[in-house]
ZADO-1210 file (C-alpha; in nm, 4 decimals, padded with zeros to 6 digits):
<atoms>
<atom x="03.6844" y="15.8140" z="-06.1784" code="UNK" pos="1"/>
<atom x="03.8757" y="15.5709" z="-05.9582" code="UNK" pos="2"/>
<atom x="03.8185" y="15.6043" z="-05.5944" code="UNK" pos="3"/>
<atom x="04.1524" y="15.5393" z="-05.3997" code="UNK" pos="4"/>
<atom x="04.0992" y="15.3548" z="-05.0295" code="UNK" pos="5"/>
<atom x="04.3530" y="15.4155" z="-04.7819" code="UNK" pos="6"/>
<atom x="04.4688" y="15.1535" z="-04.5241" code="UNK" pos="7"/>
<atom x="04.4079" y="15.2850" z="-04.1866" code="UNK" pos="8"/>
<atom x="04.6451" y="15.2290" z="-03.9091" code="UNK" pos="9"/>
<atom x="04.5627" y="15.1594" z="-03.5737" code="UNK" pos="10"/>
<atom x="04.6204" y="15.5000" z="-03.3903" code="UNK" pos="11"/>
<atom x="04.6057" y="15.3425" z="-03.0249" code="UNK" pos="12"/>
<atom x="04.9538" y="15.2158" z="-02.8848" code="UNK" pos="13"/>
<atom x="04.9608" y="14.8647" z="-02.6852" code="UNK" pos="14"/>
<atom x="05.0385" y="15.0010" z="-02.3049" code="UNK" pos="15"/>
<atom x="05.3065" y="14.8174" z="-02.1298" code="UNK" pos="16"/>
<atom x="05.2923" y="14.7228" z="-01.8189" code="UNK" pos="17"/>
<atom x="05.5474" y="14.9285" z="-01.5438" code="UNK" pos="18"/>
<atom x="05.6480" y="14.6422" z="-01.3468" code="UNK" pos="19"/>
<atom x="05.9885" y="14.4896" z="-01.4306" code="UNK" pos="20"/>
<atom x="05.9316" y="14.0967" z="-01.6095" code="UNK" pos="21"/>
<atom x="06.0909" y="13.9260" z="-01.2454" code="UNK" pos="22"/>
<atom x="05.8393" y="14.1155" z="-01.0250" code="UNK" pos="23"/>
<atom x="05.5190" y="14.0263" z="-01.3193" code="UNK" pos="24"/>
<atom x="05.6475" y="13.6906" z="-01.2660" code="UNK" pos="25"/>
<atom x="05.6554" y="13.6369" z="-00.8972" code="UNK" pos="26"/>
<atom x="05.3212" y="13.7762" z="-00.8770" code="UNK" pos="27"/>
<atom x="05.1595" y="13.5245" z="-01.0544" code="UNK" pos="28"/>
<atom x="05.3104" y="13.2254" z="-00.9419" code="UNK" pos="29"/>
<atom x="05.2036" y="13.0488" z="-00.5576" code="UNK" pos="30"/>
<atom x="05.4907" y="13.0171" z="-00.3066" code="UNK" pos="31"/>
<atom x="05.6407" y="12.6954" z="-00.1719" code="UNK" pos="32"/>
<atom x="05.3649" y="12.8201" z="00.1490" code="UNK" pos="33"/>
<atom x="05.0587" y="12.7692" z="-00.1033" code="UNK" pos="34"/>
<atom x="05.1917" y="12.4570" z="-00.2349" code="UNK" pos="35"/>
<atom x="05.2136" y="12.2910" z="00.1509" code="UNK" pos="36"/>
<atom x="04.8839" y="12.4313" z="00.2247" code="UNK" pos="37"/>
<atom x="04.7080" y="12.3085" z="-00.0618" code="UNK" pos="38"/>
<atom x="04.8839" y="11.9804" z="-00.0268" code="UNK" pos="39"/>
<atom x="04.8076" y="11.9676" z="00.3686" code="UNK" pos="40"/>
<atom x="04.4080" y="12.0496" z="00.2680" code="UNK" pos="41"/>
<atom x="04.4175" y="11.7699" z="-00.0126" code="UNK" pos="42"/>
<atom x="04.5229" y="11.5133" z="00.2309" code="UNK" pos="43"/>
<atom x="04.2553" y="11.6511" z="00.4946" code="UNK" pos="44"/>
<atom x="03.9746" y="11.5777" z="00.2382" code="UNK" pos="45"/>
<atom x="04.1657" y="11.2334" z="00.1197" code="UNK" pos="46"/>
<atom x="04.1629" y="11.1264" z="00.5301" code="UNK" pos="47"/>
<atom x="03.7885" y="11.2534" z="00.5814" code="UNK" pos="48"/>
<atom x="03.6920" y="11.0543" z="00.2416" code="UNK" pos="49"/>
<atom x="03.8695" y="10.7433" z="00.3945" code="UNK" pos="50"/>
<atom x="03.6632" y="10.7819" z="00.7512" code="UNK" pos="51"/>
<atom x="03.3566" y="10.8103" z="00.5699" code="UNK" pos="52"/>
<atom x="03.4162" y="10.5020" z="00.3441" code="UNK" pos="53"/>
<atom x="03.3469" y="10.1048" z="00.4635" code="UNK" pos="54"/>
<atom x="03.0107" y="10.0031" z="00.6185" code="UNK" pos="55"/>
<atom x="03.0771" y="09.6484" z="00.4883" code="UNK" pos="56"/>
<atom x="02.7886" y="09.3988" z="00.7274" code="UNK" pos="57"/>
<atom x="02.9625" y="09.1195" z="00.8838" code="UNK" pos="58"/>
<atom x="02.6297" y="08.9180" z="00.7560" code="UNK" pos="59"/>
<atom x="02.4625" y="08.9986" z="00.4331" code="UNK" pos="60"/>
<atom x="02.1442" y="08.8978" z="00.6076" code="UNK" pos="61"/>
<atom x="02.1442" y="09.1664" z="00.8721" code="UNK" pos="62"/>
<atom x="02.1262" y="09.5312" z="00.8924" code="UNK" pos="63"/>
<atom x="02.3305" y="09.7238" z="01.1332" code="UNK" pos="64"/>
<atom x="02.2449" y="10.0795" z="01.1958" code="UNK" pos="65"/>
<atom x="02.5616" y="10.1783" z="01.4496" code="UNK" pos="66"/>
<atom x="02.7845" y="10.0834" z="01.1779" code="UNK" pos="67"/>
<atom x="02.6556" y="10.2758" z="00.8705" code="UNK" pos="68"/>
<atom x="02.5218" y="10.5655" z="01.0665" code="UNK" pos="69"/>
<atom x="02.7924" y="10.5968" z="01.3482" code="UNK" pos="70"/>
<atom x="02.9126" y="10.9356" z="01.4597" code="UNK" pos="71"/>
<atom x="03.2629" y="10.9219" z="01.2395" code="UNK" pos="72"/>
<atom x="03.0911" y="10.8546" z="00.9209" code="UNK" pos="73"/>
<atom x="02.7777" y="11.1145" z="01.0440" code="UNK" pos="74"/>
<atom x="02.9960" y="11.3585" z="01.2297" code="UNK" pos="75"/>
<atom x="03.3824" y="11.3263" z="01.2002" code="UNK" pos="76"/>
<atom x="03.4292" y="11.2880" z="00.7970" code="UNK" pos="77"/>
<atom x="03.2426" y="11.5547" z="00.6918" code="UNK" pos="78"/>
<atom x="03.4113" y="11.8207" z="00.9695" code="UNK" pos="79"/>
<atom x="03.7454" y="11.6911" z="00.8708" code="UNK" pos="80"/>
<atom x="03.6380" y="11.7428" z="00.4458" code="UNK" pos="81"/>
<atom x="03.5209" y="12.0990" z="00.4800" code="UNK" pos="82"/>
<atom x="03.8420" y="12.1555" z="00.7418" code="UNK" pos="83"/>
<atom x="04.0840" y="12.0433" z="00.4153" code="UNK" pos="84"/>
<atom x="03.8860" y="12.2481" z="00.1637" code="UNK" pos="85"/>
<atom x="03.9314" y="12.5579" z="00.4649" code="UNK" pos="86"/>
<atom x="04.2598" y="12.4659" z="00.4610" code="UNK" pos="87"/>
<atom x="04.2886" y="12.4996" z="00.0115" code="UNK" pos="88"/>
<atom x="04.0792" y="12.8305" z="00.0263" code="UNK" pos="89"/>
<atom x="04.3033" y="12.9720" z="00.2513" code="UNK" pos="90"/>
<atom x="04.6054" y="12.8337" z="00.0583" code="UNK" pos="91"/>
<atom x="04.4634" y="12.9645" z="-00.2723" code="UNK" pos="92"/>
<atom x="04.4065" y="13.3409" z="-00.1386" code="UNK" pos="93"/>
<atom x="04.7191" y="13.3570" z="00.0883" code="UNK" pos="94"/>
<atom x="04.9924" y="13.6213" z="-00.0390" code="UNK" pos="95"/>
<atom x="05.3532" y="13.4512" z="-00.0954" code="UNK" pos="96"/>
</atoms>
């Protein structure tokens, strides 16, 4: 007695999607808006990574607290960082 196997077929079709390919596309993609803003955020964090940079002593022999702890390296830099990341959250989630 020879048992026959039979190949089974999926029985589920692949659902396509009702959206026409142009509209799939544009919904996908970031507008020329997103790319500004995300471009406006990254040089917000490049400026508040520049402000916080330095602290170079005039003499190696002495220690100057108002220059490595002065309000723009303290206070300035990192309000101007988390403005550009602000700035590439809202340019990530914003709608074209």
């Amino acid at each position: 007695m020879a048992t026959e196997t039979k190949k089974v077929s999926p029985t589920t079709s692949r659902r396509r999607s009702t959206l026409p390919e142009s509209s799939r596309k544009e919904a996908l993609e970031f507008g020329r808006q997103n790319y500004l803003l995300m471009g406006a955020g990254a040089l917000l964090i490049a400026i508040g990574l520049f402000l916080m940079a330095g602290g170079a002593m005039p003499s190696p022999d002495v220690w100057d607290d108002s220059i490595i702890y002065s309000t723009r390296r303290t206070l300035i830099a990192p309000m101007v960082i988390l403005a550009g990341l602000i700035v590439e959250i809202v340019a990530i989630f914003k709608r074209a």
